[in-house]
Backbone as numpy.savetxt, mean C-alpha at the origin, in Angstrom:
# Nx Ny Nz CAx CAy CAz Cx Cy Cz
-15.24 20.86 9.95 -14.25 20.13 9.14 -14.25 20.70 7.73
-12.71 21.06 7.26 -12.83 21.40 5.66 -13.62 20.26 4.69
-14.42 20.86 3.82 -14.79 20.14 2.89 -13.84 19.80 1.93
-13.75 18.15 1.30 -13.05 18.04 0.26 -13.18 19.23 -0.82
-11.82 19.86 -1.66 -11.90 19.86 -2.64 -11.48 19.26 -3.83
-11.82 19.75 -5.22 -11.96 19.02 -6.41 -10.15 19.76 -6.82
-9.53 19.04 -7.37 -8.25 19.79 -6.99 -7.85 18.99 -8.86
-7.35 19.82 -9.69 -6.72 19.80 -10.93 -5.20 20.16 -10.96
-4.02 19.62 -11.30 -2.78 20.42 -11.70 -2.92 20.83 -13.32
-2.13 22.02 -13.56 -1.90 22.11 -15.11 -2.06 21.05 -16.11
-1.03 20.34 -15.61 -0.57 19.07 -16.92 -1.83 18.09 -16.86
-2.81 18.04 -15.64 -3.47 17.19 -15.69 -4.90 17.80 -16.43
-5.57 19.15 -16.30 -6.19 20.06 -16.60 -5.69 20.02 -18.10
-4.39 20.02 -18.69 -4.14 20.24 -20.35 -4.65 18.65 -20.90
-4.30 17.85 -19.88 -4.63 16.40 -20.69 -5.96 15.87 -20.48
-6.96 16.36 -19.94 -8.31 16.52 -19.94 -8.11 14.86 -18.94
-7.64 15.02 -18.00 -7.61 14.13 -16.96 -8.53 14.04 -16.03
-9.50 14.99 -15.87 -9.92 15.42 -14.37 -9.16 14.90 -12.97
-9.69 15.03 -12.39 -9.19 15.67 -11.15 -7.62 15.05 -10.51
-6.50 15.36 -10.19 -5.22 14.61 -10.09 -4.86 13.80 -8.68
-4.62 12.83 -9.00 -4.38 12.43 -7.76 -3.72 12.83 -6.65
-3.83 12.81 -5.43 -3.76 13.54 -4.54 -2.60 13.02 -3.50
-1.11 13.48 -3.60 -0.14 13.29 -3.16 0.17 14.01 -1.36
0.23 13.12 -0.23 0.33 13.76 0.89 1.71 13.58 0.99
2.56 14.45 1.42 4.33 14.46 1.79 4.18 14.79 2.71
4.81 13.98 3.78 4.91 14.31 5.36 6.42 13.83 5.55
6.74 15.48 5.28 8.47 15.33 5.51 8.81 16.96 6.11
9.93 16.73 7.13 10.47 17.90 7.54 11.16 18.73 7.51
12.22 18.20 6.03 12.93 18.48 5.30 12.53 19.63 4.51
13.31 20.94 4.70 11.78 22.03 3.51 12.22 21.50 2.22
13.63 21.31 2.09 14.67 21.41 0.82 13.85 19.89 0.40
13.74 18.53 0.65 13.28 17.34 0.27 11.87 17.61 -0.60
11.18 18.59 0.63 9.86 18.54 0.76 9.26 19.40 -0.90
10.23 20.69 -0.78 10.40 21.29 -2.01 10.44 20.99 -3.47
11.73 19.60 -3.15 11.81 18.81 -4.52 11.25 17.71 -5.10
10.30 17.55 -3.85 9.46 16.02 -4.37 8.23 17.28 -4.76
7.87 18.22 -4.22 6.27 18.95 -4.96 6.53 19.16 -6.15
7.71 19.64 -6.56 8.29 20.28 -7.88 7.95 18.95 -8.65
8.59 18.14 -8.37 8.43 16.99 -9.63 7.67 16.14 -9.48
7.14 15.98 -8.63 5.32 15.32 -8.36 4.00 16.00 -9.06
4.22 17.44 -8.88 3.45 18.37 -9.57 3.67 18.20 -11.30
5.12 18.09 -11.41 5.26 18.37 -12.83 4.95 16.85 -13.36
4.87 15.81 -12.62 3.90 14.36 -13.43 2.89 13.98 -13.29
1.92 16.12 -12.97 0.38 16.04 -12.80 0.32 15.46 -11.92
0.47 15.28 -10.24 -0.12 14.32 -9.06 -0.56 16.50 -9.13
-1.54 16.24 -7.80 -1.70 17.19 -6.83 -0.90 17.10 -5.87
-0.42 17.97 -4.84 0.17 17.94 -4.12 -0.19 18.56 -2.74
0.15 17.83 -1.24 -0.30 18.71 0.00 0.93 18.14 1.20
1.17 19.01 1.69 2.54 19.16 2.59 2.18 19.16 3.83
2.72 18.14 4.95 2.74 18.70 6.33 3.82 18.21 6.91
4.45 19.08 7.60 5.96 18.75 8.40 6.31 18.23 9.39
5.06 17.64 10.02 5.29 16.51 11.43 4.14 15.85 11.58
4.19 14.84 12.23 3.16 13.50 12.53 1.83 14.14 12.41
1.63 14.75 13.48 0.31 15.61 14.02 -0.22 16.35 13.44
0.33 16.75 12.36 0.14 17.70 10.69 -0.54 16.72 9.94
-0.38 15.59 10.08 -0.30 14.86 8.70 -1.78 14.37 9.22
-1.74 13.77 10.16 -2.98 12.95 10.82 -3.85 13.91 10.80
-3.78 15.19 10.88 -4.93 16.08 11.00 -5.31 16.29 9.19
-4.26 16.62 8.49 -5.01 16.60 7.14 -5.43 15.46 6.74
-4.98 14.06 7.15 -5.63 12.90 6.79 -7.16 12.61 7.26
-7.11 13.47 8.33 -8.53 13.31 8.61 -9.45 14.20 7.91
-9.23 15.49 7.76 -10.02 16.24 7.35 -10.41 15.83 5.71
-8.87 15.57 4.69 -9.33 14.85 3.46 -8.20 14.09 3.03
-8.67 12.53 3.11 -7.92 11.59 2.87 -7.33 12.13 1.54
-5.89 11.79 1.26 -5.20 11.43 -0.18 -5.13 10.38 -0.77
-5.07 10.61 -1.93 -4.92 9.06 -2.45 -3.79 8.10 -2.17
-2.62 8.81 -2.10 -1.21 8.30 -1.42 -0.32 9.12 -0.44
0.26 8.58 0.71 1.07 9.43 1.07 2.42 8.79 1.11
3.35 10.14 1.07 4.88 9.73 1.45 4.84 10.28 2.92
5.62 9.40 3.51 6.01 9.35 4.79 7.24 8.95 5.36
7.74 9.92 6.19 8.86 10.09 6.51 9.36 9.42 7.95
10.07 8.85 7.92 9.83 7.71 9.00 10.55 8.96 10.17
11.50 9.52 10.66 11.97 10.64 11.42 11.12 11.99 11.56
10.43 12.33 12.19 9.71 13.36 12.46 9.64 13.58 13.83
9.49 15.28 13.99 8.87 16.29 15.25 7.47 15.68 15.55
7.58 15.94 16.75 5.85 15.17 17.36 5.64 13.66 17.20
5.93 13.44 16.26 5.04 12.19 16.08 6.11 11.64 14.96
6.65 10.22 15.46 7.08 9.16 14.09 6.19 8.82 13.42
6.97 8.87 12.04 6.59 8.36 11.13 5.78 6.36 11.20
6.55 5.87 11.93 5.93 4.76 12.55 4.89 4.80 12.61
4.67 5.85 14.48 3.48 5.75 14.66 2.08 6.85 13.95
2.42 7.50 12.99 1.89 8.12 12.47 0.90 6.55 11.16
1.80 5.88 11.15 1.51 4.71 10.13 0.40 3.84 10.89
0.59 3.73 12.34 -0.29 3.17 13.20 -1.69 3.52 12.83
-1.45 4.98 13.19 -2.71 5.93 13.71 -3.97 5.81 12.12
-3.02 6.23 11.53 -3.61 5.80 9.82 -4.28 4.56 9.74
-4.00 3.31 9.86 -4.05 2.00 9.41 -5.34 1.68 10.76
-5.23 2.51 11.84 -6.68 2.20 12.87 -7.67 2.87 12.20
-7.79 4.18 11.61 -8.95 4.59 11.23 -9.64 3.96 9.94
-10.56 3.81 10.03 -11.80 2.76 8.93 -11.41 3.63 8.20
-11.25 4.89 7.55 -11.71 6.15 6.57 -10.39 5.78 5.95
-9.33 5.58 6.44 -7.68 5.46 6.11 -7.23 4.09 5.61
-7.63 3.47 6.03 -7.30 1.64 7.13 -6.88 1.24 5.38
-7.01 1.48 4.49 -6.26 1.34 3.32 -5.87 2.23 2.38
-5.57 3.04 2.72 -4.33 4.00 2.47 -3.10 3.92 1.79
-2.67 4.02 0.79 -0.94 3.39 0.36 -0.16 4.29 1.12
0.59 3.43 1.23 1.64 4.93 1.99 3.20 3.78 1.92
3.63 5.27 1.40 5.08 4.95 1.24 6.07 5.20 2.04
6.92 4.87 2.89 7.66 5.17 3.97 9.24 5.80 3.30
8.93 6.90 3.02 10.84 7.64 3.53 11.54 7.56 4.42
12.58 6.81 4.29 13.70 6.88 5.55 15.40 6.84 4.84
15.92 7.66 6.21 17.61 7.45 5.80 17.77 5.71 6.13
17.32 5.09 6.82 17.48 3.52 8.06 17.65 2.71 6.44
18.58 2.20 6.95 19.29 0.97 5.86 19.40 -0.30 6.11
18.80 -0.79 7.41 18.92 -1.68 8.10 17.85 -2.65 7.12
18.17 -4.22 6.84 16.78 -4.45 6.85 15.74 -4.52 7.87
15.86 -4.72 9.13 15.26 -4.68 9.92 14.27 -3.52 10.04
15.09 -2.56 9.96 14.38 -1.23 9.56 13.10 -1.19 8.93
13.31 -1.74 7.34 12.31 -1.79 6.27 11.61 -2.92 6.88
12.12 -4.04 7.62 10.66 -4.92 7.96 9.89 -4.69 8.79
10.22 -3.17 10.36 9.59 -3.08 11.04 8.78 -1.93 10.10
9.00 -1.14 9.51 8.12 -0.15 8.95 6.88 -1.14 7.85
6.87 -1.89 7.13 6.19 -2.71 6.44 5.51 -3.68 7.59
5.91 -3.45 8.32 5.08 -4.98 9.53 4.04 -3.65 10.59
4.29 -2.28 10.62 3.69 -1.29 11.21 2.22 -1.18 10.31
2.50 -1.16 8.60 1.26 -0.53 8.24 1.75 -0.01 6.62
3.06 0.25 6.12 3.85 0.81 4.92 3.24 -0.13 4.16
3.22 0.05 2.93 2.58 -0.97 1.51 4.21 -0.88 0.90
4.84 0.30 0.82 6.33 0.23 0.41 7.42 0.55 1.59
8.36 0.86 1.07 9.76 1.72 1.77 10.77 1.96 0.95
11.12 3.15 1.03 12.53 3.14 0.19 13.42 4.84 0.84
14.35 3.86 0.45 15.81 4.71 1.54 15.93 5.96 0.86
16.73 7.04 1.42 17.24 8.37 1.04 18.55 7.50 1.13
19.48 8.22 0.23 18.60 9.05 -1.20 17.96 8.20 -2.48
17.13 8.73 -2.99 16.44 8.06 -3.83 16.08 8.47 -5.04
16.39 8.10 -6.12 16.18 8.73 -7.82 14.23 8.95 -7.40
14.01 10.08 -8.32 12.55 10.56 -8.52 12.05 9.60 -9.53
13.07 8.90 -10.43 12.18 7.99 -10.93 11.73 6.49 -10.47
12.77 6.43 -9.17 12.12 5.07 -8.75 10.76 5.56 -8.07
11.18 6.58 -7.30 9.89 6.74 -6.27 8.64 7.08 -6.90
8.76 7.35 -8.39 7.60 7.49 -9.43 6.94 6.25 -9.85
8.03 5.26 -9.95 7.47 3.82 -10.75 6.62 3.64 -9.35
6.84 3.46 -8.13 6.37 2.70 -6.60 5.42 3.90 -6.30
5.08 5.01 -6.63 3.56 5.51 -6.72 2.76 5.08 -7.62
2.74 5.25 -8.60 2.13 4.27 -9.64 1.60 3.34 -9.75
2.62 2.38 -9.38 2.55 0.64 -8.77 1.38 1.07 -7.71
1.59 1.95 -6.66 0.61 1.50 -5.47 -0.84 2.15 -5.65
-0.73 2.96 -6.72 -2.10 3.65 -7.35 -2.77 2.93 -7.91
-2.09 2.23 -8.78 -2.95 1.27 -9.59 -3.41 0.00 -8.82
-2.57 -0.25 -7.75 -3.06 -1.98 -7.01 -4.29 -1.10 -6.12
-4.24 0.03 -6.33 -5.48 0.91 -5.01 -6.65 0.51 -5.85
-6.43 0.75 -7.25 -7.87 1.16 -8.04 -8.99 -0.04 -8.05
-10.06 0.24 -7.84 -10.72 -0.54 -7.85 -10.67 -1.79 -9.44
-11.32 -2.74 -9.46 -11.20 -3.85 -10.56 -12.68 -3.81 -11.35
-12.21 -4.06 -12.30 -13.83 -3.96 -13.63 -14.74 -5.04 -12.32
-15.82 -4.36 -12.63 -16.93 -4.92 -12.27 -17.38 -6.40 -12.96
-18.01 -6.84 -11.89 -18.50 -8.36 -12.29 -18.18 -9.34 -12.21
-16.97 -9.57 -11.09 -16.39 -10.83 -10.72 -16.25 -11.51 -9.53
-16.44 -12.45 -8.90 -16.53 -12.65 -7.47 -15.48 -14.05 -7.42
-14.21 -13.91 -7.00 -13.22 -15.14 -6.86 -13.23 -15.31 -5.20
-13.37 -16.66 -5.53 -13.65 -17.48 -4.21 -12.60 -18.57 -4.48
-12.10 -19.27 -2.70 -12.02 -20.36 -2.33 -11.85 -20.96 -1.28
-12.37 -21.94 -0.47 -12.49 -22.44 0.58 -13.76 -21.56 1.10
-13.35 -20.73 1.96 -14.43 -19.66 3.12 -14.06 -18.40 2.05
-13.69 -18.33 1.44 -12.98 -17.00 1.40 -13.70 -16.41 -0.41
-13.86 -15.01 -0.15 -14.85 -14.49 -1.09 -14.07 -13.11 -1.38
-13.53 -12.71 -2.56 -13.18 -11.03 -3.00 -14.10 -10.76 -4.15
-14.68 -9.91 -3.64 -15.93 -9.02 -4.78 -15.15 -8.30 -5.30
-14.77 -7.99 -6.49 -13.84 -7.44 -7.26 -14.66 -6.02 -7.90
-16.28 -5.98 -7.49 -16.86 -5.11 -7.86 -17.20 -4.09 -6.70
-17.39 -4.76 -5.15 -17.01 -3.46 -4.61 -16.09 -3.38 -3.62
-14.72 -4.25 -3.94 -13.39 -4.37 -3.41 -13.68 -4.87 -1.90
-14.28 -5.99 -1.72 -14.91 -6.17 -0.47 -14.10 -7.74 -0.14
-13.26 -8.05 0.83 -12.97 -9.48 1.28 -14.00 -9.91 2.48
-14.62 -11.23 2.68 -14.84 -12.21 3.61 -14.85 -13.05 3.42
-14.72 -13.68 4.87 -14.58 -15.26 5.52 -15.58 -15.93 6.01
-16.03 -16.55 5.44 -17.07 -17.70 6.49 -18.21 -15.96 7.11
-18.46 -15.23 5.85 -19.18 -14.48 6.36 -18.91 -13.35 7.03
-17.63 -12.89 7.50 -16.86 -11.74 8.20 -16.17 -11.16 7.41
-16.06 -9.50 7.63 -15.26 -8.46 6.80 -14.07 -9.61 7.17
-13.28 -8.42 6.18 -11.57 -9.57 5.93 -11.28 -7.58 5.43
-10.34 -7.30 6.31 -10.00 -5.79 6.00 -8.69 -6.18 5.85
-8.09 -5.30 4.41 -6.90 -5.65 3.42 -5.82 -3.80 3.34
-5.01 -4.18 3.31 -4.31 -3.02 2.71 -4.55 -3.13 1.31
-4.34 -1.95 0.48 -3.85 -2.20 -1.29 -3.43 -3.27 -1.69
-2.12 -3.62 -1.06 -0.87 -4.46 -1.00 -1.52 -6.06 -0.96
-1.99 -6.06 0.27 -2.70 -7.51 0.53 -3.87 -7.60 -0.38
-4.48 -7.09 -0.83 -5.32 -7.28 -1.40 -4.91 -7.87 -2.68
-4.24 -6.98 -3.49 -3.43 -7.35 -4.86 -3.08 -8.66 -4.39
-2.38 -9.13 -3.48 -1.83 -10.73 -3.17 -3.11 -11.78 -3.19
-3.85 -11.06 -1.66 -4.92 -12.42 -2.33 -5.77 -12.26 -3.45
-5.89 -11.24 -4.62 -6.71 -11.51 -5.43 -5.85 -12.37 -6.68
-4.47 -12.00 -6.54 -3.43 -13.00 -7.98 -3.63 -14.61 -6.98
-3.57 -15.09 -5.87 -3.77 -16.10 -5.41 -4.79 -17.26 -5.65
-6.10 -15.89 -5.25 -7.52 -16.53 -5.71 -7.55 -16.67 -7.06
-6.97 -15.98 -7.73 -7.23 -16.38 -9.41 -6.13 -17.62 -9.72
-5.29 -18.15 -8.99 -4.41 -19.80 -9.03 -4.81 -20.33 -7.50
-5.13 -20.59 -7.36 -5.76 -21.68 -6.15 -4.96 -22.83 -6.46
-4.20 -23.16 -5.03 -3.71 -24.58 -5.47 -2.25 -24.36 -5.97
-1.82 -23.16 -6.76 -0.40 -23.13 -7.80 0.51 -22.50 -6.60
2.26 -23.43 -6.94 3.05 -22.27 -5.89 3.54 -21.81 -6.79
3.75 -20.46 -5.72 4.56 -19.43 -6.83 5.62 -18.69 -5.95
6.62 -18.75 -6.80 8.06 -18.26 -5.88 7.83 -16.76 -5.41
8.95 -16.21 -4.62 8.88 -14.77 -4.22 8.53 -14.17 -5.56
9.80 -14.49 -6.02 9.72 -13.37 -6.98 8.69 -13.05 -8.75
7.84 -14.38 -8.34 6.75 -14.55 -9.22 6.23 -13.62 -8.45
5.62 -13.82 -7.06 4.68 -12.82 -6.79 5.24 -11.35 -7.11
5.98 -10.92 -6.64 6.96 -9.71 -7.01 6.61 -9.47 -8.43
6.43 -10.06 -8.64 6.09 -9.89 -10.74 4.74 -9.43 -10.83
4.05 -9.95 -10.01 2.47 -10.30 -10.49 1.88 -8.86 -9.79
2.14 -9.22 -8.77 1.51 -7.84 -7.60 2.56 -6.35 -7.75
3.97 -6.47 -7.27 4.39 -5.14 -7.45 4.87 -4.79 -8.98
5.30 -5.58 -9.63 5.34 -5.21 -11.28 7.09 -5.51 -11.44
7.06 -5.46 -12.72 8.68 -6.56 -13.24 9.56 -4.95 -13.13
8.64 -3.88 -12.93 9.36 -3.03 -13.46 10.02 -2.18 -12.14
9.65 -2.79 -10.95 9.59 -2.12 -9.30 10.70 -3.15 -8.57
11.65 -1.90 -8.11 12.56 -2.75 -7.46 12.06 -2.78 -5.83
12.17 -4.37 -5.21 11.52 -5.06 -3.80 12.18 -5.89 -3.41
12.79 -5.38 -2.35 13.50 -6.71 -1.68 12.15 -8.13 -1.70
12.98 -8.97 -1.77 12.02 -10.19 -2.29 11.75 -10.63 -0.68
12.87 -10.05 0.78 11.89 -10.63 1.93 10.58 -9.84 2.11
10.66 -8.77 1.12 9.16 -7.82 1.29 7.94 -8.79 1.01
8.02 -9.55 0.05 7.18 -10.54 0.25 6.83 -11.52 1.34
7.30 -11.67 2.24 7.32 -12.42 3.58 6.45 -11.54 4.08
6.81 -10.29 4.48 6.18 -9.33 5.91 4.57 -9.03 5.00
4.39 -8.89 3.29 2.81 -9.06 3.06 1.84 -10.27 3.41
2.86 -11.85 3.32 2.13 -12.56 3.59 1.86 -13.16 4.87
2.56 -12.63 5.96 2.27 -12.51 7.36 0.83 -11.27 7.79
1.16 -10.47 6.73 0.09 -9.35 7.22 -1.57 -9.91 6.66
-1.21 -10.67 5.46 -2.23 -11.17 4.63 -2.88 -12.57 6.02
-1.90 -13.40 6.30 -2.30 -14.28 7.00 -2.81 -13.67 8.66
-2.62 -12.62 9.00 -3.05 -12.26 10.14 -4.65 -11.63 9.45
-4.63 -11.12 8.88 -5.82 -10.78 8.42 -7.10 -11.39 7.88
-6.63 -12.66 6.90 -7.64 -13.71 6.67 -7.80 -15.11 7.99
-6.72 -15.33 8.91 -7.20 -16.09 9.79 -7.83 -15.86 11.55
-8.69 -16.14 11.59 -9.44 -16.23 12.77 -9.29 -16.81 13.83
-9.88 -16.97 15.01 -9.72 -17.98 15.80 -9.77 -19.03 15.20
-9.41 -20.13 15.41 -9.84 -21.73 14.64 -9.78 -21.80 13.59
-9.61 -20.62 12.30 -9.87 -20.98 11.18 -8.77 -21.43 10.59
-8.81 -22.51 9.18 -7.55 -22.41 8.58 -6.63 -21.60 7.70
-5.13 -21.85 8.31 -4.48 -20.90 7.55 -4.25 -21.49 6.22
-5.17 -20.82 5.21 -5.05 -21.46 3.85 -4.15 -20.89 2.79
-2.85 -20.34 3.72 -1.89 -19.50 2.73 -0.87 -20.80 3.15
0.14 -21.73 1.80 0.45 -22.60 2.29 2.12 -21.94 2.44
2.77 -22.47 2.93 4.52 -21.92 2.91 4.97 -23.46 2.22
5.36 -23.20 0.98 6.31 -24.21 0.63 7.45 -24.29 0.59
8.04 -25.04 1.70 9.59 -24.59 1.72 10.57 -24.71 0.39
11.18 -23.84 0.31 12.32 -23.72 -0.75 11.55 -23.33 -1.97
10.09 -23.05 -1.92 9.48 -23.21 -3.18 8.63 -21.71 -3.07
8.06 -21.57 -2.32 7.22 -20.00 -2.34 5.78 -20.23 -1.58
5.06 -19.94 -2.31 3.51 -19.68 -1.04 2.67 -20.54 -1.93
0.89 -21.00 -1.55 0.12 -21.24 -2.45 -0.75 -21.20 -1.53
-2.06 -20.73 -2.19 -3.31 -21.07 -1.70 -3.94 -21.63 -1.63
-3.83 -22.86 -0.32 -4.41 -24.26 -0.65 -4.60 -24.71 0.75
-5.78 -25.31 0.99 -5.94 -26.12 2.43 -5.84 -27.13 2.27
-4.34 -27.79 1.79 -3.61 -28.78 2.17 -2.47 -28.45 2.26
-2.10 -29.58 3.71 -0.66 -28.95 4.54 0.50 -29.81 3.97
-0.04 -31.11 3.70 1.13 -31.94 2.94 1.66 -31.44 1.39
């Protein structure tokens, strides 16, 4: 297996950044593929290219990136299930990954976000949105200052070594979910509309369909509940979500 390397761009090397974050594009497009390195490179990411499913999964294995774009139409292997294959492996299993697609459907964007996507966004697409929604998903990746442990009910996030459990059991999170239950655990009890959360977790400055908030907190609630346990994510109708084990 290749060994990681330590990988610098120019702009990031002039701004005494060390090492740049590490951009995977899995698109088949050469001409797409061409113009997202060009201007990914030039806002200092690193950059690494593969042109079908089975490309991508093999460099993901050999050295994870920090983010990938992903192209929902691909040779060999969809982009779908390429999102699958990612989100089973422990080494990956939180991964940001952004889903490229022409599909305009919403349905579209809810089956790709209900597969394993933290985002989605349609072709064609300005380089500066798809800049703000790397960013956004870099920073909800990064780990949190050390020294805090928010709890409630069963439920425990170590904010020092990004760790969720329940009543004693891993609690395995995307980026995405994670950012949700940690703004939750810090209001226990408070509802907060879609588009508060939309504020809090993806940023005032990131455009999200507001049902995108639905398909995180289905993924969040499949993830923190167990057999028997309670679902302590509340749905308030007409009102938004809260974290509270009370149903009235």
């Amino acid at each position: 297996m290749r060994q990681p390397t330590l990988r610098e761009t120019p702009a990031a090397r002039r701004a005494g950044a060390g090492p740049a974050p590490r951009v995977l594009i899995v698109e088949d497009d050469p001409a797409l593929a061409v113009m997202l390195r060009y201007n990914l490179e030039k806002l200092g990411y690193a950059v690494d290219e593969a042109a079908d499913g089975q490309e991508a999964l093999l460099r993901t294995a050999e050295e994870p990136p920090d983010i990938m774009l992903l192209d929902w139409m691909l040779p060999s292997l969809s982009g779908i299930e390429v999102c699958r294959q990612v989100r089973r492996r422990a080494a990956t299993r939180d991964l940001p990954i952004i889903m490229l697609t022409a599909r305009m459907e919403e349905q579209d964007s809810i089956r790709g976000l209900n597969t394993g996507a933290d985002d989605y966004i349609t072709k064609p697409f300005s380089m500066d949105a798809l800049a703000a929604r790397i960013r956004a998903l870099l920073r909800r990746a990064q780990p949190n200052p050390p020294g805090q442990t928010l709890s409630f009910h069963d439920i425990t996030l170590d904010t020092t070594e990004h760790r969720v459990q329940r009543g004693g059991r891993a609690v395995h999170l995307g980026p995405t979910e994670y950012r949700l239950l940690e703004f939750l655990l810090q209001h226990p009890r408070r509802v907060f509309s879609r588009e508060d959360l939309l504020d809090a977790v993806w940023g005032a400055d990131i455009h999200v369909e507001v049902r995108t908030v639905d398909v995180h907190i289905r993924r969040l609630r499949k993830a923190l509940n167990g057999p028997g346990e309670l679902d302590v994510v509340r749905t308030v109708r007409a009102a938004g979500y809260a974290l509270d084990v009370e149903t009235a």
